[in-house]
N, C-alpha and C positions, 0 to 999 in steps of 0.2 A: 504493500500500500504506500501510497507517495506518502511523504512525512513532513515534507517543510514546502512553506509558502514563497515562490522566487520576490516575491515585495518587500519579503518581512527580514532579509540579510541586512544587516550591521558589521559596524566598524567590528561592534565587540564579538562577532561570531568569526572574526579574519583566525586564520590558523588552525582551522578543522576542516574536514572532510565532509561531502557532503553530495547525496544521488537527488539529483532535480528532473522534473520532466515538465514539457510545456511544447509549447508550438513555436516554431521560428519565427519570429516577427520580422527581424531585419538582419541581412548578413553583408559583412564587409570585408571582402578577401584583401589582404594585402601582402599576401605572397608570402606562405611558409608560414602563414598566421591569420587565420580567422576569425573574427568577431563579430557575435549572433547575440542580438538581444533576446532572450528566450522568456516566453510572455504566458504567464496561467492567469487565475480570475482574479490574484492578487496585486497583481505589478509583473516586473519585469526584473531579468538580472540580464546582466552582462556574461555570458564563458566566453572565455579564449580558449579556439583549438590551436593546437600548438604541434607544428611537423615534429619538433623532437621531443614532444611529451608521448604524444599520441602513435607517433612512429606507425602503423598498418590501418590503424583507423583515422588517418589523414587523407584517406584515398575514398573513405565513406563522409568525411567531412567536405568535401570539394564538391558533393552530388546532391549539397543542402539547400533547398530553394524554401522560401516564403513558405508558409504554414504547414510546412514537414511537422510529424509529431516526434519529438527524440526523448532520449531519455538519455544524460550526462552523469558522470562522477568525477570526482576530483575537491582537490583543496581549495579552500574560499582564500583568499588573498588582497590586502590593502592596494588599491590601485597606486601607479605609481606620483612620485611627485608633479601635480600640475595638472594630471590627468581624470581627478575625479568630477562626475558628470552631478551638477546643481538639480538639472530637470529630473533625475532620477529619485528615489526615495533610496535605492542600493546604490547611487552614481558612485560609493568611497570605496564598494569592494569589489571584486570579479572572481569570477571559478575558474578555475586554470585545469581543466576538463583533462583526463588520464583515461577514462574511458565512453566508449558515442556509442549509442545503439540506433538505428533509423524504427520508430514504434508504426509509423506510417509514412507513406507519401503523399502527396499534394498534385493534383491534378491541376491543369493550367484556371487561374483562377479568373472567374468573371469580372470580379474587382477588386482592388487592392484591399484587405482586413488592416492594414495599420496605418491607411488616410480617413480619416474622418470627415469625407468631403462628402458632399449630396451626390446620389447618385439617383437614376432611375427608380420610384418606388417600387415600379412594378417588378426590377431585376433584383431591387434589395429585398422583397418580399416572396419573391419565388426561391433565391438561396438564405430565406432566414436565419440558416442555422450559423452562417457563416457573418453576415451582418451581427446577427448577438456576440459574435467575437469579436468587435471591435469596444475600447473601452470606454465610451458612452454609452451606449446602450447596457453593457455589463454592470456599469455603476449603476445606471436605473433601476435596472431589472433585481441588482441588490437592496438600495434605498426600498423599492415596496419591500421585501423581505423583511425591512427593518421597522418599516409602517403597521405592517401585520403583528410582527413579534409585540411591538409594544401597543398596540388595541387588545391583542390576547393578553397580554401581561394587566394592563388596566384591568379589563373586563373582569378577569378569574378574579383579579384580589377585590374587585367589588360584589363577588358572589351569583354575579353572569354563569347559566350554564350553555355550552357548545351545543347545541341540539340540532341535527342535520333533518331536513324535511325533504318530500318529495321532488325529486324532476321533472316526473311524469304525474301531469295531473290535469283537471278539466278544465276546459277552455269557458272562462265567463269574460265573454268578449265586453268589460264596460271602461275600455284603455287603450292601450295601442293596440296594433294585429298580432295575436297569437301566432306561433309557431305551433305547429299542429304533427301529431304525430299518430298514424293507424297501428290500427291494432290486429293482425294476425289471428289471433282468437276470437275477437269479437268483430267480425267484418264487419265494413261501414259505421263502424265505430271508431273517435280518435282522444288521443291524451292531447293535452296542450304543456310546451315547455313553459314554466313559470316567469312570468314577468316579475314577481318576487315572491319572496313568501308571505308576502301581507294575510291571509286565510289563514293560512297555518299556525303564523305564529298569534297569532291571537286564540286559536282555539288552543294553544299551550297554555294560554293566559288562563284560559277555562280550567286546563287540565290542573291547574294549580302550581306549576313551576314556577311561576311571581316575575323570574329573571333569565332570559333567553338573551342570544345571542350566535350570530351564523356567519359566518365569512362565505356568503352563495352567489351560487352563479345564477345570473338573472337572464331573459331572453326576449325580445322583444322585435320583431318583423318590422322597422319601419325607415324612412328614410335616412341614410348617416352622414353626417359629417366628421370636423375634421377632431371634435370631442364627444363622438358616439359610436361606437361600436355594437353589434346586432349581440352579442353577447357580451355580458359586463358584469362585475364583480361587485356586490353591494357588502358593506360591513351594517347587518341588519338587526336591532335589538327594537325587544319589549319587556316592560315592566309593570307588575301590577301594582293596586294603590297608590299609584301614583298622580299629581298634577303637573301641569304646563311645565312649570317649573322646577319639578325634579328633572324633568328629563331634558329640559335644554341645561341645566346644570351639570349634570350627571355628561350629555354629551360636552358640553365646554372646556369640564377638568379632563375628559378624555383626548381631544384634538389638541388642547394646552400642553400634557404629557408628549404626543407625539409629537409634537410640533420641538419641544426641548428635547425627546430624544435623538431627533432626525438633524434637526437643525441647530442645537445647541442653543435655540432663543425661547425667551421668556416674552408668551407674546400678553395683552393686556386684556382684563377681564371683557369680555362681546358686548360691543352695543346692541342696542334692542331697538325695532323703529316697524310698527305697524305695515301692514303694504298698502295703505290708502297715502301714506308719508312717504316713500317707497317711491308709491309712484306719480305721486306730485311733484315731490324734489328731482326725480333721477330719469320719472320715465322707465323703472325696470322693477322687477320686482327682484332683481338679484343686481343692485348698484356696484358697480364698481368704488370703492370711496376712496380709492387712494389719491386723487384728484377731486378739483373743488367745481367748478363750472356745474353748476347747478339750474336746473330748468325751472325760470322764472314766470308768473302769471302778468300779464296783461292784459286779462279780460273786464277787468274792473277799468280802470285804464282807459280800455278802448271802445267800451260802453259807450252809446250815441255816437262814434266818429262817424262824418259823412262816406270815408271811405267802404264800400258795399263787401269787400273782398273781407274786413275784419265786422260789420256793422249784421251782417247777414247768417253771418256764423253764428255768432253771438246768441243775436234774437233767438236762433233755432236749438238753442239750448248746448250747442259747444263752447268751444274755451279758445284762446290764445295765447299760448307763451311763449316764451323766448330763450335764448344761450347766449349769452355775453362773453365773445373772447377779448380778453382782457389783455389789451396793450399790443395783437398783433394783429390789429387791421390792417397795416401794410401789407402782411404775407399772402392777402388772398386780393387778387385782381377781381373785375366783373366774369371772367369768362371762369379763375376757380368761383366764384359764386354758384356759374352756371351750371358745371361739374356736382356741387354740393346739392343744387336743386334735382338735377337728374337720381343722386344718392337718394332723399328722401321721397321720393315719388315711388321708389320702390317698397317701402314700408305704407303706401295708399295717400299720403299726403298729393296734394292736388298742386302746392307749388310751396317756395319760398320765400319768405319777403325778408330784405335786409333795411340795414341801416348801416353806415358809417359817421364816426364822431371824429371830425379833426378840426384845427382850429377853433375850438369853440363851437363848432355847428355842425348838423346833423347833415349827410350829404346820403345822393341817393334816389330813385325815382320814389319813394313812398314820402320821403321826405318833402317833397314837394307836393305833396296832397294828402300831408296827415296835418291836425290841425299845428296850432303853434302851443297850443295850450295841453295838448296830449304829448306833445313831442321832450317838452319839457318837464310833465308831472311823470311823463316816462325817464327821463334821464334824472331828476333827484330823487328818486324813489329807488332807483337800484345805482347812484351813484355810475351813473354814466362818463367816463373822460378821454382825451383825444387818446386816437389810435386802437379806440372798442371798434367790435362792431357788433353786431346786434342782427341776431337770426330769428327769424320768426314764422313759425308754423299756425295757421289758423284752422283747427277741423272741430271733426267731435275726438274726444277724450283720449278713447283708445289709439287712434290714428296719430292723434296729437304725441300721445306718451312713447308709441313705437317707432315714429320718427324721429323727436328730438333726441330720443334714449340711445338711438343707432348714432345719430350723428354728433354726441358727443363724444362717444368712446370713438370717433373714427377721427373727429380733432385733436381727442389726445394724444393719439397716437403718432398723427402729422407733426404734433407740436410739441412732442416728446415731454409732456405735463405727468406721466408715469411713472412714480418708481420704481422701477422692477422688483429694488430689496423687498419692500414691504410685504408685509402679510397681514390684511385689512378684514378679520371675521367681522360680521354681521350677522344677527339675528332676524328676519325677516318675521312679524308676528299679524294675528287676523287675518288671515286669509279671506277671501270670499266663499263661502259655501259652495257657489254654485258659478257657472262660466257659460254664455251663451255661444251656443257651438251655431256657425252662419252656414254650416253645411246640412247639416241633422235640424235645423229650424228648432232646438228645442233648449232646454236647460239642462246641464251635465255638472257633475260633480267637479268641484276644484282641484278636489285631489282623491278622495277615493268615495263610497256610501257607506263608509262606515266612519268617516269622520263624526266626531259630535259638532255639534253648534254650542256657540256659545249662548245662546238664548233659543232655548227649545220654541216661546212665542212667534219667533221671527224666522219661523222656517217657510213660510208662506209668502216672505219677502224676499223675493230672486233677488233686488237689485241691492240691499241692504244689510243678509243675513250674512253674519262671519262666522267661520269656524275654528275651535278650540287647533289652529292647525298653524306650524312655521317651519320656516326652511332657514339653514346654515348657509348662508352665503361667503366665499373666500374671494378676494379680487374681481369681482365681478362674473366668478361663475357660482352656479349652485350647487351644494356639495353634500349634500345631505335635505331632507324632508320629513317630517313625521306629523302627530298628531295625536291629541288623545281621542279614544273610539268610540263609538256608542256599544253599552251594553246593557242596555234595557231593550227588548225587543219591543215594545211599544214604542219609542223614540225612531228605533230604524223604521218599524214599519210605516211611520210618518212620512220620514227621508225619501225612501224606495215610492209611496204616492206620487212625492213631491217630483218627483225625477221622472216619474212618465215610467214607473214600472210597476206593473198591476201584478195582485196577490200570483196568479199563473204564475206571471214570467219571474220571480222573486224564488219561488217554492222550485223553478226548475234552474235556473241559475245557480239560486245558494242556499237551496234549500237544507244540506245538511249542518251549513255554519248557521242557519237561522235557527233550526233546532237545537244546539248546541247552547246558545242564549238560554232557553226557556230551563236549565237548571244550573243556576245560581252562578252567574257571570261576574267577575270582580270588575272592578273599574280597575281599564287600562290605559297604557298608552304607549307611543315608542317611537323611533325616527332611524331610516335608513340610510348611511354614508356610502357616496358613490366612489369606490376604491380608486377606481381609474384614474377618476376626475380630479382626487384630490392627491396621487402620488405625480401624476402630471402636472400639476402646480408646486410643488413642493421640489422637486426635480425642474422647475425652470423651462417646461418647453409645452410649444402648443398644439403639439400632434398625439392626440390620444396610442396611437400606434408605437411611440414609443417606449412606452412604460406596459405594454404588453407583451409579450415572448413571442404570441404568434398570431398575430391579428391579423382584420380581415381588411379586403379593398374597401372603397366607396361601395363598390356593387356587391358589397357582400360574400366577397369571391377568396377564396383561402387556394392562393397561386403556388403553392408550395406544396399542398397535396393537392392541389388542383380538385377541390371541393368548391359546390356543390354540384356534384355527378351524376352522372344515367347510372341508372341500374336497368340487369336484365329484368325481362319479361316475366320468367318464373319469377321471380321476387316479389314482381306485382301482384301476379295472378295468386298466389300464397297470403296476398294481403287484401285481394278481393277491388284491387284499383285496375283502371283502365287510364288510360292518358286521352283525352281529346286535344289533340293539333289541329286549330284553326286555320286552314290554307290560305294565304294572302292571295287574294284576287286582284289587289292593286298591279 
């Protein structure tokens, strides 16, 4: 069994002997002496093969290319004077190798393993195994390891137990699309992969374990980008007896832990801010807060202006606000203006109006047809001064919130207003119950139907009712969610009316978690962390795909075992499936 780390050699280990083994990372002949930085998960050494150490196995050391596997012996030795290497962590010693063994060879390789330069994803993703050898991604793929180790460490010493729940289980389509799986024995019958274990663990709650906890794999069919993958790793806990408040507690001192385990930083107790605050201020319900540019209201403001673009809005019950970048109106011409407007037009906004302040006066085509008197009670009101300028969105709320909320994080970006150090939690709290879905014409859960409200009265108010529900916010992504649940069955069977799902379709859905209620249900609650999401921030980079081992494309496509695949016929026919191929007649 190998026995030592090639990273972990020291000055004070010079003068011993010592059998290494690793991959060649780099060789440098220089005639009658070779030097191979020889690279495993830890670091890197230095051996010198040497013609007159090595004497017959100098003729096996001259046929060593890039990511050969070897395996070395010989004496560890102080490099010589002037020669020790800074960039290394072993730069002061090298092994002076007496005997080589070649453990493998190395086929001509598709891309260099020890440049760290972008390459093709789709070639880095078909030789994965060989991209995880390089040493970013290694150090990632270790930092989660270390994420994990200490949310287990927390969890157990808080009396969390690990309790694994099903993979296979029924599809209750009331969230994104199931992944669907047949059943062989029961034909034209299928399991669905779990989009989490929310069911489950709540009927642990029943079963009386009090304290769960699962590091699972979750699954979910739906469209990905560049921070979602079709399968994703949740760190998922519930607790019973508990309120709001133990559990965003209880999760705070846990991300705090990791956050000092991982990163050695002590970060500051979580702000708390409603999501109707949320998204007033930020326009998101998951703000980024390590920058200030704040989305300001002008609807009061702009109340009676003859202008019909903000007067018309208004009357019809939306809103107007603003973003003020402060002191770099210079950097954006009319035509980035016009760039900027095209930006939010994709988010539904219909245009946008600017203003520039220089000289003492407002410049600008609105400026010339906004009053004098609005122009003004707008520029003391948010302290307006030369070289602002002044963005402005006029729709209804939602449009309003989803555009300015895009294009502030895309100024800051421009205008480098980001820390990158930081690490900014947020508490996200009151959710909305309910979320009007523009496709299904109807009212949908905010987050799940087992959420409680916070006022049982106001469940009959879609536009108004909050639920006992909040999310962890980190730099402006979401990083966790939860909720305390309902476990009165009269309360849910409220919810399930209110929602457009009649006793039937409730009884055939969830029917055995609804039974499970009716003998003596504790009051719970709990909140899911999205593993991925949060070791890819913690880790410094913006490609979910990194901090996974073996992730999939955009199209869901796993190029390396070249999944997802045909199978034959018998296999169907055994599971009682047909394929229908629709013939393009175009």
């Amino acid at each position: 069994m190998k026995k030592y780390n090639n990273g972990e050699f020291r000055l004070k280990d010079a003068g011993n002997y010592f059998e290494v083994y690793g991959w060649v990372n780099k060789r440098r002949d220089m005639g009658g002496v070779i030097f191979v930085d020889l690279r495993d998960r830890s670091g890197m050494l230095q051996i010198v093969l040497n013609r007159d150490f090595l004497k017959d196995d100098f003729k096996v050391a001259e046929t060593l290319k890039n990511e050969y596997c070897i395996k070395a012996y010989g004496k560890l030795e102080k490099r010589g004077e002037g020669l020790a290497n800074p960039n290394l962590s072993t730069g002061e010693v090298e092994l002076i190798v007496e005997n080589l063994e070649i453990l493998s060879e190395c086929d001509i390789l598709p891309f260099n393993v020890y440049e760290d330069t972008n390459i093709n994803e789709n070639i880095s993703l078909k030789y994965r195994y060989l991209d995880l050898r390089k040493e970013r991604l290694q150090n990632t793929i270790m930092t989660r390891h270390k994420i994990t180790s200490s949310i287990r460490e927390y969890l157990n010493g808080e009396g969390f137990l690990d309790i694994e729940t099903p993979i296979l289980c029924k599809s209750t389509p009331e969230g994104a699309r199931d992944y669907i799986v047949p059943s062989r024995i029961n034909k034209g019958s299928f399991y669905a992969l779990p989009q989490s274990p929310q069911i489950c663990k709540q009927l642990l709650m029943v079963s009386g374990f009090e304290k769960y906890y699962q590091i699972a794999k979750c699954f979910r069919d739906e469209d990905l980008r560049a921070d979602r993958q079709p399968e994703f790793t949740q760190i998922d806990m519930e607790m019973s007896f508990v309120t709001e408040e133990d559990v965003m507690n209880n999760t705070e001192n846990l991300l705090k832990k990791v956050v000092k385990d991982v990163k050695g930083i002590d970060v500051p107790d979580f702000p708390r801010m409603p999501y109707k605050e949320a998204m007033e201020r930020y326009g998101s319900d998951k703000p980024d807060t390590r920058f200030e540019m704040e989305l300001l209201d002008l609807t009061e403001i702009l109340r009676g202006t003859q202008m019909n673009v903000f007067n018309n809005v208004i009357s019809n019950g939306g809103i107007v606000k603003c973003l003020i970048v402060k002191n770099n109106g210079d950097k954006y011409s009319r035509s980035d203006v016009e760039h900027l407007t095209d930006f939010v037009k994709i988010y539904g906004a219909k245009g946008l109006a600017w203003l520039k302040y220089d000289n003492d006066t407002f410049n600008g085509v609105i400026a010339k047809n906004l009053e004098e008197e609005k122009l003004e009670l707008m520029r003391t009101t948010y302290n307006i001064t030369n070289n602002d300028l002044v963005l402005i969105v006029a729709d209804t709320p939602k449009i309003v919130y989803a555009a300015l909320g895009a294009l502030r994080l895309k100024l800051a970006k421009e205008l480098n207003l980001i820390d990158e150090n930081k690490l900014n939690f947020l508490w996200v709290t009151e959710f909305p119950m309910y979320e009007y879905s523009e496709s299904e014409k109807r009212y949908k859960s905010c987050h799940h139907p087992f959420t409680m409200p916070i006022s049982v009265d106001k469940l009959s108010d879609y536009e108004n009712c909050t639920a006992k529900a909040y999310d962890i916010v980190l730099n402006g992504y979401e990083v966790g969610g939860g909720s305390i649940r309902i476990h009165d069955p009269k309360v849910q069977a409220i919810v399930f009316k209110e929602l457009g799902i009649s006793d039937e379709e409730a009884q055939k859905k969830f029917g055995f978690f609804i039974d499970a209620f009716k003998f003596g249900a504790p009051p719970h609650g709990g909140l899911a962390l999205g593993l991925d999401r949060l070791v890819m921030i913690l880790c410094g980079t913006e490609n979910i795909k990194d901090v996974i081992a073996f992730p999939k494309t955009q199209s869901a496509s796993d190029l390396m075992m070249e999944a997802p695949s045909e199978v034959t016929l018998e296999q169907l026919k055994e599971l009682g499936i047909k394929i229908d191929v629709e013939e393009d007649n175009e």
